[in-house]
N, CA, C and O atoms as a DFTB+ gen file, in Angstrom:
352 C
 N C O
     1  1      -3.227      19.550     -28.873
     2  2      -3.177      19.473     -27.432
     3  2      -4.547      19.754     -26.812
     4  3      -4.769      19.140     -25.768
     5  1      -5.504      20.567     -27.261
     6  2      -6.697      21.116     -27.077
     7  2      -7.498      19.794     -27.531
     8  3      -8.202      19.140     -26.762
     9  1      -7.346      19.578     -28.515
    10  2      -8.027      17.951     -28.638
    11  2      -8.101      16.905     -27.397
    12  3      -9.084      16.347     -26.908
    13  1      -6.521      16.821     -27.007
    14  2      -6.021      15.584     -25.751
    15  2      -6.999      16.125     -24.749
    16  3      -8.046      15.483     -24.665
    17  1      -6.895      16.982     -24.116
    18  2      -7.773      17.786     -22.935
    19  2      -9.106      17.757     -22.990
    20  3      -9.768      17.562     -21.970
    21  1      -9.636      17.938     -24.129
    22  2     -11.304      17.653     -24.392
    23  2     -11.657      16.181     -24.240
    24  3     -12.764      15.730     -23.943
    25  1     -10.763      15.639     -24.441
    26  2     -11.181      14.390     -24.423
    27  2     -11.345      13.584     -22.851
    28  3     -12.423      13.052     -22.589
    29  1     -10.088      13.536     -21.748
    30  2     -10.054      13.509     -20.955
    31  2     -11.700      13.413     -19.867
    32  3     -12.579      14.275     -19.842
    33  1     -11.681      12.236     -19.161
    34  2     -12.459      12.221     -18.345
    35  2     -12.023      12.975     -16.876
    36  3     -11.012      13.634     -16.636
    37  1     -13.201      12.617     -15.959
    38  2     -12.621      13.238     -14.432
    39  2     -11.428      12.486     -13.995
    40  3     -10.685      13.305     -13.454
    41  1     -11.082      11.721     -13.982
    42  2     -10.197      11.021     -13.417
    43  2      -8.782      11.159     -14.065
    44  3      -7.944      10.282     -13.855
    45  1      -8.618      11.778     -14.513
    46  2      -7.498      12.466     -15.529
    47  2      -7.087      13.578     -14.838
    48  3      -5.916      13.802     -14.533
    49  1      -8.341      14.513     -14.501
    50  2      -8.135      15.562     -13.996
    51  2      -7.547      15.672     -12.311
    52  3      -6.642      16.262     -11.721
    53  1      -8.787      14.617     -11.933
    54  2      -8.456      14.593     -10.593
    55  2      -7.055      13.412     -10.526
    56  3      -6.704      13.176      -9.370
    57  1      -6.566      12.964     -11.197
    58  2      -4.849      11.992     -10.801
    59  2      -3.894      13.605     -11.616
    60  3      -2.668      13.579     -11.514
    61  1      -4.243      14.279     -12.011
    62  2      -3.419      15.491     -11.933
    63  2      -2.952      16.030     -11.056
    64  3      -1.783      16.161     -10.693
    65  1      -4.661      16.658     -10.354
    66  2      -4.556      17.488      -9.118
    67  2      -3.995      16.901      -8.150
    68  3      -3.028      17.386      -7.562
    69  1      -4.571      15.688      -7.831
    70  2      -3.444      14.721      -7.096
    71  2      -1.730      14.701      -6.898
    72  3      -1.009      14.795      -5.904
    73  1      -1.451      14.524      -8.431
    74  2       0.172      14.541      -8.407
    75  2       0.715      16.279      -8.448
    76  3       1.916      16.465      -8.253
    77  1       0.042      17.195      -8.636
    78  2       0.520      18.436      -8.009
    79  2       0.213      18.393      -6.912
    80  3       1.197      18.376      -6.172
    81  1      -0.615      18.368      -6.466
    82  2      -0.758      17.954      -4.580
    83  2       0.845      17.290      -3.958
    84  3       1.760      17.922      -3.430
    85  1       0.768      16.036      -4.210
    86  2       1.779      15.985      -4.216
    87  2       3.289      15.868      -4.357
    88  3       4.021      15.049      -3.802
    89  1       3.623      16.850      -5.212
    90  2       4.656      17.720      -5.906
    91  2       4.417      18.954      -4.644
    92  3       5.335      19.308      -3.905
    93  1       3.856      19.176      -4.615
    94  2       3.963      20.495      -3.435
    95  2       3.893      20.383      -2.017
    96  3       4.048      21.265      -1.173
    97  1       3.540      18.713      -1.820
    98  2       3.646      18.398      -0.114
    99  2       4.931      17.791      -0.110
   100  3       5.483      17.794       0.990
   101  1       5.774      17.085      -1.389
   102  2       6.871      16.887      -1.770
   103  2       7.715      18.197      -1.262
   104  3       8.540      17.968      -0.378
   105  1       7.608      19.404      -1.679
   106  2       8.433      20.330      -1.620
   107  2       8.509      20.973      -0.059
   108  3       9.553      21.280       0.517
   109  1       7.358      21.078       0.393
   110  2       6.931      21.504       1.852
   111  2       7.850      20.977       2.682
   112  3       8.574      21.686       3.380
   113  1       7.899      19.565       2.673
   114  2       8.352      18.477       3.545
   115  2       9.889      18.788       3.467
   116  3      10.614      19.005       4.438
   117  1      10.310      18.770       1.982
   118  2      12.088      19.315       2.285
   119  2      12.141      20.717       2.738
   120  3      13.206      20.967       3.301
   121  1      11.363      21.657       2.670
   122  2      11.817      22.991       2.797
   123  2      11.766      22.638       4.539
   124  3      12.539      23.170       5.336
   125  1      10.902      21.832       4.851
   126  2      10.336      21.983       6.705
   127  2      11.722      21.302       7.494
   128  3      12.122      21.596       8.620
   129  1      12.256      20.406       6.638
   130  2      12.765      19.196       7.030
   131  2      14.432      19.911       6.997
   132  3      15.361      19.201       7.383
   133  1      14.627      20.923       6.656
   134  2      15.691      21.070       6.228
   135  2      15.854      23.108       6.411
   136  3      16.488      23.913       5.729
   137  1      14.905      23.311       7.710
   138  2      15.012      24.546       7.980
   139  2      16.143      24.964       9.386
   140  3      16.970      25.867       9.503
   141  1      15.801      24.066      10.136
   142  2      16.670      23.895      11.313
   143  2      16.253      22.490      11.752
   144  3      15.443      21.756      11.186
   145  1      17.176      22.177      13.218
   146  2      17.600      20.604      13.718
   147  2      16.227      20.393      14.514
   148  3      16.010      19.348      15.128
   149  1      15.290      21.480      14.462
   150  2      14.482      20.864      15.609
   151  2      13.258      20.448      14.431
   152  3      12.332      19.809      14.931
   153  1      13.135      20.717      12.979
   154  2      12.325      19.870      12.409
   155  2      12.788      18.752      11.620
   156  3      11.899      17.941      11.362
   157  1      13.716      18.536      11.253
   158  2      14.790      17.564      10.561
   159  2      13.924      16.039      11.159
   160  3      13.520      15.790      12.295
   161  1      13.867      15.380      10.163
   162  2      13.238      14.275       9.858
   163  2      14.130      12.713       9.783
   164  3      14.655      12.234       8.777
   165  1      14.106      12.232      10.928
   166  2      15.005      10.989      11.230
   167  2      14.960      10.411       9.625
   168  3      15.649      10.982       8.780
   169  1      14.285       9.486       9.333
   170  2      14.307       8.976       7.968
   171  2      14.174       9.509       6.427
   172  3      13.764       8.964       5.402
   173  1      14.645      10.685       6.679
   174  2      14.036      11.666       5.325
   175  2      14.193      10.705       4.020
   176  3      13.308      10.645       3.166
   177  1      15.681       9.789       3.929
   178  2      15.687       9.721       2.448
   179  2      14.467       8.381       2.286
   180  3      14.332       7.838       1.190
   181  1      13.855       8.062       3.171
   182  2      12.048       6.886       3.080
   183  2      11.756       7.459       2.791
   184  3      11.322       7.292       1.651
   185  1      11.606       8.852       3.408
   186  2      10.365       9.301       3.158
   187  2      10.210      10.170       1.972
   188  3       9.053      10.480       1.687
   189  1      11.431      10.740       1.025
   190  2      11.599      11.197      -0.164
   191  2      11.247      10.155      -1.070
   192  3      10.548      10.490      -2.026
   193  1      11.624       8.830      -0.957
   194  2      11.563       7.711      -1.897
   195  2      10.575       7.492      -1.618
   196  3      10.221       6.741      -2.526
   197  1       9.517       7.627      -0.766
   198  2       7.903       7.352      -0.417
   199  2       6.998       8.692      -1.499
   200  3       6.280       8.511      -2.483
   201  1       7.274       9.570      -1.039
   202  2       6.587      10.747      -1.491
   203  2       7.361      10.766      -3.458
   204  3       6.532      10.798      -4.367
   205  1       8.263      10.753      -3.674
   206  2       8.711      10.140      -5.722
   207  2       7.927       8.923      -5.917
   208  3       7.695       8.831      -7.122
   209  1       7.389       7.897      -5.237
   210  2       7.318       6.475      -5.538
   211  2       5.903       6.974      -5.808
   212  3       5.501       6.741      -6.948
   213  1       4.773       7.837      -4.705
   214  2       3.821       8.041      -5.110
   215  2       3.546       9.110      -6.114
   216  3       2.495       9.013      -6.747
   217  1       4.291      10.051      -6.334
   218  2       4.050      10.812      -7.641
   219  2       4.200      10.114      -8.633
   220  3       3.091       9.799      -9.065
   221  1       5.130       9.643      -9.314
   222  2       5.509       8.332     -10.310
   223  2       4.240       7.826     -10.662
   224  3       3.598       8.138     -11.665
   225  1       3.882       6.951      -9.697
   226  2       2.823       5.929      -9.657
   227  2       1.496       6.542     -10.057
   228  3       0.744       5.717     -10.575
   229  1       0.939       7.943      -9.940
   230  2       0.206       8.926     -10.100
   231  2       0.409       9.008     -12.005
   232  3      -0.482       8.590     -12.744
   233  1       1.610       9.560     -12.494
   234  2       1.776       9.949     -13.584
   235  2       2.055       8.178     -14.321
   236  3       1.868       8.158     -15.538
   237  1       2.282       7.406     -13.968
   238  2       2.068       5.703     -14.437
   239  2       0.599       5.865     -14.907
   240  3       0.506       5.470     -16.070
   241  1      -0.010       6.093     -14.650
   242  2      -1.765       5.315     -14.229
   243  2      -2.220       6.318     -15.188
   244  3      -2.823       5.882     -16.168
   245  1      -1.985       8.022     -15.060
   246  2      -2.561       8.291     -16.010
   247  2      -1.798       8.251     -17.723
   248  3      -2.352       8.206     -18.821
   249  1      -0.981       8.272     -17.517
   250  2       0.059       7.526     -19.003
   251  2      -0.690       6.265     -19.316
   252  3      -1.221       6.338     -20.425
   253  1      -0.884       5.230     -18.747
   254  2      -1.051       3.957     -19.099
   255  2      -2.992       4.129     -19.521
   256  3      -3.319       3.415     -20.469
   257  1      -4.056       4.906     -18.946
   258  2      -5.350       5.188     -19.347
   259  2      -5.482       5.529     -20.685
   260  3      -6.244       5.206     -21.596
   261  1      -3.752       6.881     -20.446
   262  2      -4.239       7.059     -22.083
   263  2      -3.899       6.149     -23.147
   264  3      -4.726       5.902     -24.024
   265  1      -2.894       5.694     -23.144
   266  2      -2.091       4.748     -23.942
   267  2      -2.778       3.514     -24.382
   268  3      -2.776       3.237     -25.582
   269  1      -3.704       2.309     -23.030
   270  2      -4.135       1.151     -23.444
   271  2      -5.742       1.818     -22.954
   272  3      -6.654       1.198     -23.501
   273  1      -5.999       2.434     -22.455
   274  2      -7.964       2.824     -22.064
   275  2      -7.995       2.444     -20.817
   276  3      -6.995       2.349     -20.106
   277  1      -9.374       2.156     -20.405
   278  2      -9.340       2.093     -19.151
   279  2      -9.636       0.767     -18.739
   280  3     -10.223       0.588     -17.672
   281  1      -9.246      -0.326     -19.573
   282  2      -9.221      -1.952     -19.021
   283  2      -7.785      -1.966     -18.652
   284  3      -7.583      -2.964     -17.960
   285  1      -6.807      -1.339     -18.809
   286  2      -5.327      -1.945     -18.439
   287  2      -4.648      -2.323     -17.089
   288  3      -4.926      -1.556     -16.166
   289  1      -3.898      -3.251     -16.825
   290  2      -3.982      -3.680     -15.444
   291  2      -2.808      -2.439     -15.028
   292  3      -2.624      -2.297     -13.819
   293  1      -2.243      -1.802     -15.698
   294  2      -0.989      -0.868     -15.417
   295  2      -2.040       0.425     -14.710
   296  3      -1.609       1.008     -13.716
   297  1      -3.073       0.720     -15.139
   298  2      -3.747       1.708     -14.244
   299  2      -4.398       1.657     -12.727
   300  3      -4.937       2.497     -12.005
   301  1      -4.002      -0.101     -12.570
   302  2      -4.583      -0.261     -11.100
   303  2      -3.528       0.531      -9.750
   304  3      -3.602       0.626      -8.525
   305  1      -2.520       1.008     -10.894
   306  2      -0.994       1.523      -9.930
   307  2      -1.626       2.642      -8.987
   308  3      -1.176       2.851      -7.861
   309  1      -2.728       3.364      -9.538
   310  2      -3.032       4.526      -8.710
   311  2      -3.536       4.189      -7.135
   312  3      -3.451       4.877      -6.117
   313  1      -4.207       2.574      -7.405
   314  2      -4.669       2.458      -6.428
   315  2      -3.466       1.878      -5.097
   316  3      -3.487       1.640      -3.889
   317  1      -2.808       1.864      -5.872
   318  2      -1.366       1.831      -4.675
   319  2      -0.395       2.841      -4.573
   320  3       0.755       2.602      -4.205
   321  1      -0.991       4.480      -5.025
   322  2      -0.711       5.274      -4.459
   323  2      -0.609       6.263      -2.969
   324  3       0.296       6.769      -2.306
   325  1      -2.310       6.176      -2.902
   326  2      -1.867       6.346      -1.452
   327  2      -1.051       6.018      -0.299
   328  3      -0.566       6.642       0.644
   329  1      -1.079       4.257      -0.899
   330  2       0.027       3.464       0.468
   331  2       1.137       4.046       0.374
   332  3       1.758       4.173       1.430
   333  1       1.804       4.629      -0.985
   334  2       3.518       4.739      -1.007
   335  2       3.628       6.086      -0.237
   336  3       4.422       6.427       0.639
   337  1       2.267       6.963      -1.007
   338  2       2.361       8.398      -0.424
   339  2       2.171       8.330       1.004
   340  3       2.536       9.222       1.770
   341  1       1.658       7.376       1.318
   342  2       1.366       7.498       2.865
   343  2       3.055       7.448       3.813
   344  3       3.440       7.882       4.899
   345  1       3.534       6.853       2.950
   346  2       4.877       6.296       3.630
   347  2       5.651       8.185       3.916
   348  3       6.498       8.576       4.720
   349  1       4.930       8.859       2.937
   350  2       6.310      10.337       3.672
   351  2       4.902      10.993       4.170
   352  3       4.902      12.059       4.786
């Protein structure tokens, strides 16, 4: 496992920090959304399927770097992360 990690470039690291980022604006958003009626979120279940679609897509891209390197067209997914994340 200490091997996998040494090896790793920045962009490994930073589509990590990324998908804990958001894993924890993921969690924010239900705890906010779901405290009382005056923050409750008209479209929540978009915007849950927005905020999973972009974590996913996060852990896609770096699965697929390691798996085929960094020519594979499956790693261009990150770059259509922000749009999904943008959606919650």
């Amino acid at each position: 496992m200490t091997a996998f990690i040494k090896k790793q470039g920045p962009a490994f690291y930073f589509n990590i920090l990324s998908a804990a980022a958001g894993i924890a604006a993921f969690i924010a958003m239900v705890i906010s959304s779901t405290m009382n009626e005056a923050y409750a979120l008209n479209s929540f279940p978009l915007f849950v399927l927005g905020a999973i679609a972009g974590i996913l897509l996060i852990l896609i891209a770096v699965y697929a770097a390691n798996r085929w390197g960094n020519y594979d067209y499956v790693g261009t997914l990150s770059f259509f992360q922000p749009s999904s994340a943008g959606l919650s």
